[in-house]
N, C-alpha and C positions, 0 to 999 in steps of 0.2 A: 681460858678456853671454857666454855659453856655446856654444860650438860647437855643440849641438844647437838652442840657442834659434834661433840665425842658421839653422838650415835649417828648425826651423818655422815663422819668420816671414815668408821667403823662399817655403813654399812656401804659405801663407797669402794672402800680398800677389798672389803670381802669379794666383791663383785670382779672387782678388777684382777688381782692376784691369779699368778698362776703358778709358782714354783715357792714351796715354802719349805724351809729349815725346821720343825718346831720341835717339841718335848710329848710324848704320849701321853697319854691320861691315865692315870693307875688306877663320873657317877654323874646321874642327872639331874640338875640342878632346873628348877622348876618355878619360872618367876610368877608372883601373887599369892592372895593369903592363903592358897590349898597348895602349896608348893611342898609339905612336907605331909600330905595324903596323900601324894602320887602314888602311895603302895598298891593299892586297887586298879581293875581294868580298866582302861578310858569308858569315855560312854560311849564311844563308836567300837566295838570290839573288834581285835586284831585277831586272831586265836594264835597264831605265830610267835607274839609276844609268850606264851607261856614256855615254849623253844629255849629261853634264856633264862643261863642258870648261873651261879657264883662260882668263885675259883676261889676258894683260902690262899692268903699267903702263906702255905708252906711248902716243902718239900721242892725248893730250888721255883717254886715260883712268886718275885720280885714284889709283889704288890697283889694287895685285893685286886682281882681282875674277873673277868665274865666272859660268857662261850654262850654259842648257839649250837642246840642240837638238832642237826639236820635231819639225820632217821639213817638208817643201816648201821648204827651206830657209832656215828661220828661226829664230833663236836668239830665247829670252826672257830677262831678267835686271833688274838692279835701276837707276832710271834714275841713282842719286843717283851711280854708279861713274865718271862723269865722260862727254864728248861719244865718241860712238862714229863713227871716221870711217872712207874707205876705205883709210887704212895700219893702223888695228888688227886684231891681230893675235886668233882662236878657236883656240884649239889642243884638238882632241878626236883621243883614240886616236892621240896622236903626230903627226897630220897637221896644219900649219898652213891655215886659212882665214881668208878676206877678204871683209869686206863688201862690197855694191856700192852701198853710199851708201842703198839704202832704208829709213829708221829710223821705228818707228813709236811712241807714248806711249801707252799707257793710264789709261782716264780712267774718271770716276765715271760719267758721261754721253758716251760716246763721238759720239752721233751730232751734239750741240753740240760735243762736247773743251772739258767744262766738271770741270773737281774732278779735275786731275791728278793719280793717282798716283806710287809710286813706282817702275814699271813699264814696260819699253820692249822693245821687239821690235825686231832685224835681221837682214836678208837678205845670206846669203853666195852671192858672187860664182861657187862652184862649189857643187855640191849631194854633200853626204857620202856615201857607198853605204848606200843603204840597208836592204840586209840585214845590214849592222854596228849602222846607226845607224836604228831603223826612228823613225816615225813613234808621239808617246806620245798614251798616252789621259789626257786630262782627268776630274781629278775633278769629278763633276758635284754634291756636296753637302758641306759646312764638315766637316771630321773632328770625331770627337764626342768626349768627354771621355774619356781613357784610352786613345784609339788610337796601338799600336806604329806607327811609322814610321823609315824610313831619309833618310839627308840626305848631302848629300856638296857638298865645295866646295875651293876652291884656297887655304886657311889657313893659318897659320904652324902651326910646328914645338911643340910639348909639351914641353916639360922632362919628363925621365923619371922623377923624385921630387917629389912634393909641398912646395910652399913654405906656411911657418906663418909666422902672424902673430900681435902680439899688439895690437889692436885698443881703443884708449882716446878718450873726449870729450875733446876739447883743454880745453872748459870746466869739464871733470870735473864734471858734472852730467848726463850719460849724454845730451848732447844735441850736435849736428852745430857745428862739426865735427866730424872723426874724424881721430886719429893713424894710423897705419898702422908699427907695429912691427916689422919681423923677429923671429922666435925659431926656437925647434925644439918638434918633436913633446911633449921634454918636460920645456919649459916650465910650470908649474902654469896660468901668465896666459893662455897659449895658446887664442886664440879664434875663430879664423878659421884657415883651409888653402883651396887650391888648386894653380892648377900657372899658372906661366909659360909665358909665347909667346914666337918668335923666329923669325928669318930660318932656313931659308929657308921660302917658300911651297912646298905642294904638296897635289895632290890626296889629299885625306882624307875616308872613309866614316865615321858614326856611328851609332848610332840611339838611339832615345829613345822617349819618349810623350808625348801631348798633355796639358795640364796647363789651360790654356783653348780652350774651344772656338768662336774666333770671336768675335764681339763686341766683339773691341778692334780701336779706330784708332789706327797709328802715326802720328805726324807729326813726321815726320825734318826737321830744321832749322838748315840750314849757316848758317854768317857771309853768306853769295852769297841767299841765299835759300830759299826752299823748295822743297823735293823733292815735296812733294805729299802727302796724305793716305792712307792704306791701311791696309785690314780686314787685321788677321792673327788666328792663331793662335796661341801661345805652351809653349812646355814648360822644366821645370826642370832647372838641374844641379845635383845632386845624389850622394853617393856610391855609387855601385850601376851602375858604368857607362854613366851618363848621357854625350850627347854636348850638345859646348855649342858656340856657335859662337864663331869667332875673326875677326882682320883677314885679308881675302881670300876670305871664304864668299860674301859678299853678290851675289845672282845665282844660288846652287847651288840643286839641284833637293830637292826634300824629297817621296817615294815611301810609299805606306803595302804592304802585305804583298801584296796585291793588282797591283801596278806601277802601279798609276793617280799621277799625277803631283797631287799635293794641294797642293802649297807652294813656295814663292820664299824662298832664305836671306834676311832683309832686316838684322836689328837684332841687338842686345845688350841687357839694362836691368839694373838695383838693383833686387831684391824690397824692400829694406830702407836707412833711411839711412847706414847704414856703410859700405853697399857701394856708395853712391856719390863714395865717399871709397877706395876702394881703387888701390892700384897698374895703372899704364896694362900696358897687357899682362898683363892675369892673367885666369883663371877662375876665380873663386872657386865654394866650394859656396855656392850661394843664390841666384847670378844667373840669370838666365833668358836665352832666345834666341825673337825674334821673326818668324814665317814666314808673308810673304802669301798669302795665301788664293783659291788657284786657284778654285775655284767660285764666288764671288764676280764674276768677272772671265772665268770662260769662254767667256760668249757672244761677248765682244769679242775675245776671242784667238783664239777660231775663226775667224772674222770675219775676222782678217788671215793667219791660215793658210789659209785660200781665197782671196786675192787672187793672181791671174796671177801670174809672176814680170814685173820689169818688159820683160823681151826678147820675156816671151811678147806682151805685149799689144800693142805692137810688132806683130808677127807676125798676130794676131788682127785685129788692124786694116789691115794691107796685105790682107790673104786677102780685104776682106769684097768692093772692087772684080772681084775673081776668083769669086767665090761669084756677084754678082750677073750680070756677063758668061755664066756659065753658066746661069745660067738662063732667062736672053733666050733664047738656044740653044735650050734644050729648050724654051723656050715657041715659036718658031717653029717 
């Protein structure tokens, strides 16, 4: 099979697909030779992008993972990244925050909390400045087939030369399994490239375009159980400086040219059976990258960005005996 076959079939499958199984991402992977300077703003700036901050894996959360800070002091991000308590650590803009335990899920049917997604919301303990970190707008409709977008998350490191493979059916009857060969560029058998991951994490910018638009349901599915169901969107990597996502994106914000907030890093998949035979840690050309779909799920995340902080209610709730006191007052 031919290096071009795998990126038509790759980007074939992506298009068509609409119900997918896959594994979450625990970074963005960024094809050509600036792929491991993605640290800096695109040159079209997002400001939104700065919104996204890192998760340490600690303190019951599973993997390097990444949150967006939307403003009233609430991070969004991916629920599957492991329990989020009040020793985990947001790190946005160099400044560590802390949650103050109020954790919220997003659901297919919020007002039951029936059809779990893969989605959750927390509130930090102190509220970031917000002429740094302002407040983002929601996309309020699915990005449409072909839209540029920027992406950014806490992912491993890029190998700064492409690794080649050469790609064979175990049963030599061009069916799964799949060898997975090393070679070089050239090799004649050479049939697959991309690039390696590695320690360490770090915040990484990408962009890319939309390749489906909506319509597919992830369903992310650990040994522990399910993570929940959720609508994304999908786009390919490809050679042409496609970004793809890696381990530690999952929770990054995903921005279209406008700064409206359209997407949640979530997944990885195979357009094709080979590539689900490839080497752990790689980006191959053909794979794809799976991003929840903020509009989908807007009302309900508004929803919990207008809840009180919990000191305020507190507050709101001592006042109401003093509100009433006064006004005995002026009614006498």
């Amino acid at each position: 099979m031919s290096r071009m076959l795998f990126k038509l079939c790759g980007l074939a499958a992506a298009l068509m697909i609409g119900r997918i199984t896959a594994a979450p991402v625990q970074a963005v992977i960024v094809d050509g030779a600036a792929g491991d300077n993605s640290v800096t703003q695109p040159v079209s700036p997002v400001a939104g992008l700065n919104n996204v901050g890192s998760i340490p894996a600690v303190y019951q959360v599973v993997a390097n993972s990444s949150g967006v800070y939307l403003g009233n002091g609430w991070v969004l991000t991916a629920y599957h990244i492991g329990t989020v308590t009040s020793e985990t650590n947001f790190i946005l803009g160099g400044n560590t925050f802390t949650p103050d335990g109020s954790v919220q899920r997003i659901y297919a049917d919020q007002a039951n909390q029936t059809g779990p997604t893969d989605m959750m919301m927390f509130h930090l303990k102190t509220t970031p400045n917000p002429v740094l970190f302002p407040n983002l707008t929601l996309s309020s409709a699915t990005p449409s087939d072909g839209t540029p977008f920027y992406t950014k998350g806490n992912g491993l490191t890029r190998s700064t030369s492409l690794a080649y493979y050469y790609v064979t059916s175990t049963n030599n009857n061009n069916s799964a399994p799949y060898t997975w060969t090393p070679t070089t560029a050239t090799d004649p058998n050479e049939n697959a490239s991309g690039y390696t991951e590695s320690q360490p994490n770090i915040l990484w910018y990408g962009s890319n375009t939309v390749a489906n638009p909506g319509g597919m349901t992830f369903i992310s599915s650990p040994n522990n159980g399910s993570y929940g169901s959720t609508v994304d969107f999908a786009s390919n990597f490809l050679q042409n400086g496609d970004a793809q996502l890696s381990p530690g994106d999952s929770g990054g914000g995903v921005f279209d040219a406008n700064n409206n907030l359209i997407g949640i890093n979530e997944t990885t998949f195979p357009t094709t059976v080979p590539l689900e035979y490839q080497p752990a840690n790689t980006a191959i050309f053909g794979d794809a990258s799976g991003y929840m779909d903020i509009a989908t799920y807007r009302t309900q995340i508004e929803g919990i960005l207008a809840t009180p902080e919990p000191g305020t209610i507190g507050l709101l709730l001592c006042s109401v005996p003093m509100l009433l006191r006064r006004r005995r007052r002026r009614a006498a």
